[in-house]
C-alpha positions in Angstrom: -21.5 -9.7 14.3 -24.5 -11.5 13.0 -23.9 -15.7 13.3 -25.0 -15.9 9.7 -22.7 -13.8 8.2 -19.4 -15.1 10.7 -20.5 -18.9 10.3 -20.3 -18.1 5.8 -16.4 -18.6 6.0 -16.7 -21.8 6.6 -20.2 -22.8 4.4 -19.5 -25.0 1.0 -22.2 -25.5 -1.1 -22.3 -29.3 -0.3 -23.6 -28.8 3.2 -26.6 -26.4 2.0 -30.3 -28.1 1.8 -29.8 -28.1 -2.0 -30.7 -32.3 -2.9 -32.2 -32.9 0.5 -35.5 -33.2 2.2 -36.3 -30.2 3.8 -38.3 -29.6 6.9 -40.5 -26.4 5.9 -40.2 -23.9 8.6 -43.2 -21.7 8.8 -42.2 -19.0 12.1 -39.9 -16.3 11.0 -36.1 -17.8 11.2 -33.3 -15.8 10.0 -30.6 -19.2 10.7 -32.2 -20.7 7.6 -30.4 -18.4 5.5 -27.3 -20.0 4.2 -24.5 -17.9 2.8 -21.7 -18.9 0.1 -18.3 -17.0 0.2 -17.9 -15.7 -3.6 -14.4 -15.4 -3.5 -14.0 -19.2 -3.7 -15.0 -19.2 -7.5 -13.5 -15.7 -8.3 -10.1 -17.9 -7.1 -10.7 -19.9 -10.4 -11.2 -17.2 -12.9 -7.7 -15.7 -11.4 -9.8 -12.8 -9.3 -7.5 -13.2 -6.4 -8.8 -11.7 -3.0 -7.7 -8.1 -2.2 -7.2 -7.6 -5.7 -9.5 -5.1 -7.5 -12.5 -6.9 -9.7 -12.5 -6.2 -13.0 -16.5 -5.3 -13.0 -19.3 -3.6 -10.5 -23.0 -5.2 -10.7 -25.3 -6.4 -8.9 -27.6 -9.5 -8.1 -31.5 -8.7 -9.0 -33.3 -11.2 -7.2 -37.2 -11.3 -7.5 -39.5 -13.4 -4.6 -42.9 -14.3 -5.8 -44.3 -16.1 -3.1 -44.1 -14.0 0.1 -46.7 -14.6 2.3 -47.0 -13.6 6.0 -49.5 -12.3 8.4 -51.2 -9.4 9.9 -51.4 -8.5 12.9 -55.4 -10.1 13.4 -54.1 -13.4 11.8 -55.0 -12.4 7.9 -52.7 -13.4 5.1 -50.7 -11.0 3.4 -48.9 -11.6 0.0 -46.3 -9.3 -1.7 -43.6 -9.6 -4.5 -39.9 -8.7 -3.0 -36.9 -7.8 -5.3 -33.0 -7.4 -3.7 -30.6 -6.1 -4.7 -27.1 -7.4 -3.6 -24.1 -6.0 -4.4 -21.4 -8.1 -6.5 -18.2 -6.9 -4.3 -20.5 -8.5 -1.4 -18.7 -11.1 0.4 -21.1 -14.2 -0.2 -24.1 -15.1 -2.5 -27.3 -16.6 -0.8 -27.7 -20.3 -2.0 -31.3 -20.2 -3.3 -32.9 -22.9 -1.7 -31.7 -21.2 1.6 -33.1 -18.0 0.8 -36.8 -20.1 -0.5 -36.9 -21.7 3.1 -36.0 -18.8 4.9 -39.2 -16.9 2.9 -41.4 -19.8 4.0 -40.3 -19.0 7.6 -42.3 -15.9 7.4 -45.6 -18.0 6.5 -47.2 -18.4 10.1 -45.4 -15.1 11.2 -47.7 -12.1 12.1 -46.0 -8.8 11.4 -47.4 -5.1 11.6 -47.3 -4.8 8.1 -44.6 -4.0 4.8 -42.4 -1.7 6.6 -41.9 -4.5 9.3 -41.1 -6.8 6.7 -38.9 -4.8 4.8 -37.1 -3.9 7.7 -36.1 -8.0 8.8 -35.4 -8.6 5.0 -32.9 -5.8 4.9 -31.7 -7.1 8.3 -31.0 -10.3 7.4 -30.3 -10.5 3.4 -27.5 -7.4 4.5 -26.1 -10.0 7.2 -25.7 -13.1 4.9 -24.8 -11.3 1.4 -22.1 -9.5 4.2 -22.8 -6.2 2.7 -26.2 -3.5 2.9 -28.8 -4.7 0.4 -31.8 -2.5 -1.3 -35.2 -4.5 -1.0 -38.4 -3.3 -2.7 -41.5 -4.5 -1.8 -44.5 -4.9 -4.5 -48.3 -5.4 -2.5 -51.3 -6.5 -4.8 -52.1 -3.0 -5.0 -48.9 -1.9 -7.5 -48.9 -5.3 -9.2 -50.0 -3.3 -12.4 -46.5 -1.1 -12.2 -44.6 -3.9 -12.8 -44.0 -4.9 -16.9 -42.3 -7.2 -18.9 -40.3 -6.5 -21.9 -37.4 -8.5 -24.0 -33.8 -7.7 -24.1 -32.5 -5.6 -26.7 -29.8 -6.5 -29.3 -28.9 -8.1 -32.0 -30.3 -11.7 -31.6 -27.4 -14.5 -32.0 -29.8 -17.4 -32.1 -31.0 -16.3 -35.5 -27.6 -17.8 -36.9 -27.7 -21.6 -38.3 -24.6 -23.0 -36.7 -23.8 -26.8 -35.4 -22.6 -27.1 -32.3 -20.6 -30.1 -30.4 -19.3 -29.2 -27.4 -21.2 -28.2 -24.3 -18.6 -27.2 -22.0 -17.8 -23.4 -22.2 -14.5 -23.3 -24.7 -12.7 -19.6 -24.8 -10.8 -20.6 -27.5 -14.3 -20.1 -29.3 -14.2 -16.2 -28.2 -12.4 -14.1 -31.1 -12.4 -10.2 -31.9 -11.5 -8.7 -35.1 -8.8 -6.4 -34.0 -8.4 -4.9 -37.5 -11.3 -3.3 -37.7 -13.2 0.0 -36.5 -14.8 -0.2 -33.1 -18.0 -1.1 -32.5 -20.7 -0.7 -29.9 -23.5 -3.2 -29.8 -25.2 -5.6 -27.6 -25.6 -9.2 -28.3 -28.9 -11.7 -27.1 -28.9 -15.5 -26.6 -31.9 -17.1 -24.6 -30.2 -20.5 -25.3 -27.7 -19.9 -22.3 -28.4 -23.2 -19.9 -26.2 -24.3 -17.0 -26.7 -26.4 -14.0 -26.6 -26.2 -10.7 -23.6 -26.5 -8.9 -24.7 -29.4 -6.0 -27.7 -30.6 -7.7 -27.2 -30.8 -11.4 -30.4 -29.5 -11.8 -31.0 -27.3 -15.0 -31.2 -23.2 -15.0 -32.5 -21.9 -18.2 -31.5 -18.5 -18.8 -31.7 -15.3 -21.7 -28.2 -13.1 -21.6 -27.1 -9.6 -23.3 -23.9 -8.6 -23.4 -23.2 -5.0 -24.5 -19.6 -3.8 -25.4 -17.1 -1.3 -27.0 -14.5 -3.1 -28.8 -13.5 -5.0 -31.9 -16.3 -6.9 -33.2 -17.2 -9.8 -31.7 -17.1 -12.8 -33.6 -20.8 -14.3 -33.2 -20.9 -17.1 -34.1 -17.9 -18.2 -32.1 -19.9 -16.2 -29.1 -23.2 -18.0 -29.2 -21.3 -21.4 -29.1 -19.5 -20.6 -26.2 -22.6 -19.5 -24.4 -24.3 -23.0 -25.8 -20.9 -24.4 -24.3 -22.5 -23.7 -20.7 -25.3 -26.1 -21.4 -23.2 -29.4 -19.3 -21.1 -26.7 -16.8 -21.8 -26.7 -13.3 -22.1 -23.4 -11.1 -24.0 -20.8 -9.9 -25.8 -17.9 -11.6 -23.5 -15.7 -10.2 -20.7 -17.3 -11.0 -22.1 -18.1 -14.6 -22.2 -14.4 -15.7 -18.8 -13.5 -13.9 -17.4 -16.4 -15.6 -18.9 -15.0 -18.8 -17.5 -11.5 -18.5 -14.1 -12.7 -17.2 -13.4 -14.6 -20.3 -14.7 -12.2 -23.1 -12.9 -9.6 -21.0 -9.4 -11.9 -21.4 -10.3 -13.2 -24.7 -11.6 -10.4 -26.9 -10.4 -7.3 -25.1 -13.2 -4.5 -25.5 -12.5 -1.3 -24.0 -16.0 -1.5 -22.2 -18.2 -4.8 -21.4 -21.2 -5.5 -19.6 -22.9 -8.6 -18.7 -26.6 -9.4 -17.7 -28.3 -12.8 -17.6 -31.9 -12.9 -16.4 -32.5 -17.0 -15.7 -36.2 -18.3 -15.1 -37.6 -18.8 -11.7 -37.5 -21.9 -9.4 -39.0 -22.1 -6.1 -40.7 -18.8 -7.0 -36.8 -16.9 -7.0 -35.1 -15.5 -10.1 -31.9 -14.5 -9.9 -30.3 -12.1 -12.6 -26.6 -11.3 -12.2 -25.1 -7.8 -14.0 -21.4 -7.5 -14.2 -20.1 -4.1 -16.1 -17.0 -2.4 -16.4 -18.8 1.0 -18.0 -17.7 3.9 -15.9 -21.0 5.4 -16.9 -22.8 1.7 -17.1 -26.7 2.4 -16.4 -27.9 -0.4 -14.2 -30.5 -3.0 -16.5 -34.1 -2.5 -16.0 -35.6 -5.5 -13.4 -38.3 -6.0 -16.0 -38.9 -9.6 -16.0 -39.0 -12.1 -19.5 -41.6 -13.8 -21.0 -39.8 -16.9 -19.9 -40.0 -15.7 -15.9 
């Protein structure tokens, strides 16, 4: 078994390099990658382990500052998505994964498939489950687009807002009506990082089947995330979790896309749609 995946266990995200000075590897080191158990914060939303999760997803993370060398010593630049697997046992924490990229700076390889081959290595052995990694060279820059998350907007509406902790009592459904099938947008979701404090701006859509969603109570309790401390990841399961408990569609799906730092974005989809179509990887205006 790979050391990064068997040391994970015991990893909290106090000991990562998150806060601290950081000595910038630049030859190829796998060790820098430091993995998070998930099952830790699942424990607090009442997702107990060996239990079935109430959603599928995935983590869509997008690296825009992969560098590395050819063979003759000539930089080489690329943009690298991954796709992780939310039932995987551990998250990457970010800074980990930013350091371990860096490690590939000085590093000469033979080319993309080389490098594809040690990211799907390594990400597989810390996430603890097989990830997908795409790799985008210069030359197919011009496939990738941006485009803005359909739905019907909740920041249009003129509400005041005093609490900035997230507050389910906020979440209601109107059981005595039809129905409905929609998807609602906020880019006004902001949490902070778990260890550091540090703000993480984000846009989310959540798309459901159910008794309409009161939106008003919705957008504040997504404003409510604005002083709360965790991970993306966590963020979005959080999110689902407590719609899911709270207003009781018969489908739900969750997808926050969060701005980069350190060159990563990481956008977390959690859906319970037996048909759900995975989001597009399309980045935001705001990434």
């Amino acid at each position: 078994m790979n050391d990064t995946h068997s040391s994970s266990k015991l990893n909290q995200p106090e000991d990562s390099q998150l806060g601290k000075v950081s000595a910038y590897q630049t030859q190829y080191d796998p060790s820098l990658l430091f993995p998070i158990p998930r099952q830790a914060k699942r424990d607090e939303l009442g997702l107990l382990a060996g239990a079935s999760l109430p959603f599928f997803g995935v983590d869509l993370w997008n690296a825009y500052e992969v560098s590395w060398l050819n063979l003759r010593g000539k930089p080489q630049i690329a943009i690298v998505s991954v796709m992780a697997p939310a039932d995987s046992v551990n998250i990457i924490e970010s800074k980990s994964f930013k350091l371990y990229l860096n490690s590939f700076n000085q590093t000469k390889l033979a080319g993309v498939d080389a490098l594809r081959s040690l990211l799907q290595t390594d990400l597989s052995a810390g996430f603890g489950a097989p990830v997908q990694v795409s790799i985008k060279t210069p030359e197919q820059f011009h496939e990738l687009s941006m485009q803005q998350m359909a739905g019907v907007l909740l920041d249009r509406l003129d509400i005041e807002v005093d609490d900035y902790q997230p507050n389910v009592a906020l979440l209601k459904a109107d059981h005595s009506t039809p129905a409905v099938e929609e998807t609602l947008v906020s880019h006004l979701l902001k949490s902070n990082c778990l260890v550091t404090g540090q703000p993480d701006w984000g846009s989310v859509a959540i798309h459901y089947i159910g008794a309409p969603i009161d939106q008003e109570g919705l957008l504040r309790y997504l404003i409510g995330f604005r002083n709360h401390n965790e991970f993306h990841e966590q963020c979005v399961e959080r999110i689902f979790v407590d719609i899911q408990r709270q207003c009781k569609p018969q489908k739900l799906s969750v997808y926050a896309r969060y701005t980069r730092r350190g060159g990563l974005d990481i956008n977390p989809w959690r859906s319970n749609f037996s048909t759900g179509k995975m989001p597009s990887n399309d980045r935001l205006a705001r990434q």
